[in-house]
C-alpha positions as CSV (number, residue, x, y, z in Angstrom):
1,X,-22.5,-15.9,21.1
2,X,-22.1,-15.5,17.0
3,X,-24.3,-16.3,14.4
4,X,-24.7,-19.6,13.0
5,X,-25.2,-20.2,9.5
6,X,-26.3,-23.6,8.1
7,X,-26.2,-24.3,3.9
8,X,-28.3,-26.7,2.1
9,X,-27.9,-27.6,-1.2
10,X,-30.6,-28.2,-3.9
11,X,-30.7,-32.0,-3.4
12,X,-31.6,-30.8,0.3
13,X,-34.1,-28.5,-1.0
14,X,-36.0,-31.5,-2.5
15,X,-36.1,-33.6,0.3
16,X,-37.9,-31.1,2.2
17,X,-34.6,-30.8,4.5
18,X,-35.2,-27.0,4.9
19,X,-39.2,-28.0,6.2
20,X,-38.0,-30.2,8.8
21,X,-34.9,-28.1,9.8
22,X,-37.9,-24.6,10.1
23,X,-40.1,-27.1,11.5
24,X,-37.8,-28.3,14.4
25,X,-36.5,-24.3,15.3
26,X,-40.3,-23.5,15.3
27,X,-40.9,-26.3,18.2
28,X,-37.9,-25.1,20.2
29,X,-39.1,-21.4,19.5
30,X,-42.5,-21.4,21.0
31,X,-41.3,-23.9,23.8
32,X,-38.9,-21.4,24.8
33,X,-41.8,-18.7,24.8
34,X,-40.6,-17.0,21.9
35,X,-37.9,-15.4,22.8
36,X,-37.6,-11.4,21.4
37,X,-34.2,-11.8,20.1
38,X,-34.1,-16.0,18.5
39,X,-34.9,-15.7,15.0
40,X,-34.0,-18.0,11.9
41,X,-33.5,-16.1,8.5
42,X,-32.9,-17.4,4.7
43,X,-31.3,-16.2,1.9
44,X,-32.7,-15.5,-1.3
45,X,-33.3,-18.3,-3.6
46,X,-31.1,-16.7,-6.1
47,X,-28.1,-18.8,-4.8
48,X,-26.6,-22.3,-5.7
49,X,-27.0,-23.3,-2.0
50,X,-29.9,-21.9,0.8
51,X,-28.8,-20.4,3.5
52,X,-30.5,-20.3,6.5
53,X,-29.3,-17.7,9.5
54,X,-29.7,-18.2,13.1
55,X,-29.4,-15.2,15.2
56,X,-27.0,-15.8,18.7
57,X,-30.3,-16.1,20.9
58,X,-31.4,-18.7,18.1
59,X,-28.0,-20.3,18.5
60,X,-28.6,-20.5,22.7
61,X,-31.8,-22.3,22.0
62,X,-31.2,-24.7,19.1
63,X,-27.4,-25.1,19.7
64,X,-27.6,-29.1,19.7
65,X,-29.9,-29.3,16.4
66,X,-27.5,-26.7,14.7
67,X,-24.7,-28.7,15.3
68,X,-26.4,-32.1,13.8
69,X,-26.5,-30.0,10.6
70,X,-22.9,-28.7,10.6
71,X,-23.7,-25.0,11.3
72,X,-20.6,-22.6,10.7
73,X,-20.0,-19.0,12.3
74,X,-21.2,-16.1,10.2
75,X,-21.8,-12.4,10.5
76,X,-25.5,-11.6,9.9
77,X,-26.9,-12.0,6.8
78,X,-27.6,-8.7,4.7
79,X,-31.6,-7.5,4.8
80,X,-32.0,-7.0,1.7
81,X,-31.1,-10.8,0.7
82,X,-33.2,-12.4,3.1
83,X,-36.5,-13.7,4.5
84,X,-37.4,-14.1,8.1
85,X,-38.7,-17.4,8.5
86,X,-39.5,-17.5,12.2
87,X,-38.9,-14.8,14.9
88,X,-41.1,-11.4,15.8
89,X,-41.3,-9.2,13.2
90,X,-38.8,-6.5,14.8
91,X,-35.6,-9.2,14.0
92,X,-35.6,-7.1,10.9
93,X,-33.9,-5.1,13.4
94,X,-30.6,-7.5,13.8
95,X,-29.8,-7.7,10.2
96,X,-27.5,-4.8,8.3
97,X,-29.1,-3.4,5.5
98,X,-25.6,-3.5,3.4
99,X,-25.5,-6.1,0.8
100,X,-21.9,-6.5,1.4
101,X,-22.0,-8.2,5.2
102,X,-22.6,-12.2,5.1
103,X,-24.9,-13.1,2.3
104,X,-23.8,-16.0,0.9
């Protein structure tokens, strides 16, 4: 399994879009018993569009959601452009720390 990456644009932003799609991960998450390796990851607000990254064991668990937002295949994001939003705090651990691998 890849990584999934989903974008959201700033209209998105203000209808909470990226609450209710953190929101719905979270549920599936901790009902899954927080698996070590699921995590879901955003990009720095610096961009025209949010990005937010779901690692492949994010992708096993929240495959049905992600496709009801029109996820796309992506390496993983770069660490030093990005936020972990929900996962243990070793999925630092998944990301590259070149700039230069999927940031957008």
């Amino acid at each position: 399994m890849t990584w999934m990456r989903i974008m959201l644009a700033p209209k998105d932003i203000k209808t909470s879009k990226h609450f209710q799609l953190q929101d719905a991960f979270e549920k599936v998450f901790l009902a899954t018993v927080a698996p070590k390796d699921a995590a879901m990851f955003q990009n720095n607000s610096s961009y025209e569009e949010y990005g937010y990254y779901f690692s492949p064991e994010a992708v096993a668990i929240f495959s049905v959601s992600l496709a009801s937002y029109n996820a796309v295949e992506c390496g993983p994001p770069p660490r030093p452009e990005t936020s972990l939003l929900v996962g243990h705090a070793d999925a630092w651990d998944m990301l590259s720390s070149d700039a230069k691998t999927d940031g957008k």
